[in-house]
VMD Tcl script that draws the C-alpha trace (Angstrom):
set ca {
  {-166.27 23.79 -41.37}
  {-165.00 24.56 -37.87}
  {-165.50 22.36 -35.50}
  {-166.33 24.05 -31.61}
  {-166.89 22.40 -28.47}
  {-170.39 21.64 -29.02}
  {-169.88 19.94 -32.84}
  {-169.58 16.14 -32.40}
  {-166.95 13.85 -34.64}
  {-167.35 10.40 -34.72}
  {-165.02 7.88 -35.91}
  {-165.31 4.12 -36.24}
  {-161.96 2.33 -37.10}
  {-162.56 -0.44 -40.10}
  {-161.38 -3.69 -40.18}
  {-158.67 -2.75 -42.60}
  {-157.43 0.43 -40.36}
  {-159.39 2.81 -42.03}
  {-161.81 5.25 -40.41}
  {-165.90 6.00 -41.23}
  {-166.61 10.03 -39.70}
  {-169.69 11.37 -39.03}
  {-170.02 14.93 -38.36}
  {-172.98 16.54 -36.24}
  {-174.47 12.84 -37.36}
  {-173.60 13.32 -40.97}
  {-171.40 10.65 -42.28}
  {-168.36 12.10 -44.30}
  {-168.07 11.25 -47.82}
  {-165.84 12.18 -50.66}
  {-166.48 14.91 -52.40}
  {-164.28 13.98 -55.48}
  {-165.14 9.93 -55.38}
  {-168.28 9.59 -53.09}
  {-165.86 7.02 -50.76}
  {-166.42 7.06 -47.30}
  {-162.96 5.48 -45.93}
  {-160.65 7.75 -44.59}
  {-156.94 7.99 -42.63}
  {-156.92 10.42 -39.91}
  {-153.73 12.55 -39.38}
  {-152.51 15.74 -37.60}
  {-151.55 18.56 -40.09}
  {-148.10 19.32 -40.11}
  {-146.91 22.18 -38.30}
  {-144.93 24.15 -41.35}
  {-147.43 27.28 -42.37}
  {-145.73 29.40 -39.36}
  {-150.05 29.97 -38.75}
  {-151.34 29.48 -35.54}
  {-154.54 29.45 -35.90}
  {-153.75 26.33 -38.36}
  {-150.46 24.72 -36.55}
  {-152.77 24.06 -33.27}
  {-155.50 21.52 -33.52}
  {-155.74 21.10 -37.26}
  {-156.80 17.44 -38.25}
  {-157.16 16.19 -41.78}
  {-158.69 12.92 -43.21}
  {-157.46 11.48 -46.54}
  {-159.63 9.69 -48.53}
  {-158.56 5.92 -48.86}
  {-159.68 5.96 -52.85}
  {-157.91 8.92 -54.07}
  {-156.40 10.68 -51.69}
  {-158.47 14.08 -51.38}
  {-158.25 15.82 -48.24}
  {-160.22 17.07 -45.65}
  {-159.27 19.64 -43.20}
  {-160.73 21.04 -40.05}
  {-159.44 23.23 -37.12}
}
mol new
graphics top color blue
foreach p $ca { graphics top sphere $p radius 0.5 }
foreach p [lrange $ca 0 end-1] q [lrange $ca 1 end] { graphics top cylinder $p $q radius 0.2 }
display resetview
């Protein structure tokens, strides 16, 4: 999924530092564990891509680790 300027992310921070997102007001879940807690982090800049080096956010699920990436 690509999200533009007219797609809305939401994040609410936990009370254990971990992050609930909801997409276009669909809440993201796991698709390998069904959890719905999640660390946000900028993609590292090492695939020499721009298209994926500028803007590129993941979010790793808190349970097992699967994650999520969007440009």
């Amino acid at each position: 999924m690509k999200l533009g300027q007219s797609d809305q992310r939401f994040t609410t921070e936990q009370a254990d530092g971990s992050l609930t997102v909801s997409i276009d007001g669909a809440a993201l879940a796991c698709v390998v564990c069904r959890n719905d807690r999640f660390h946000k982090r900028a993609s590292p800049k090492q695939f020499g891509l721009d298209w994926l080096d500028s803007g590129t956010t993941n979010f790793v699920c808190t349970n097992c680790g699967y994650i999520f990436w969007f440009v």
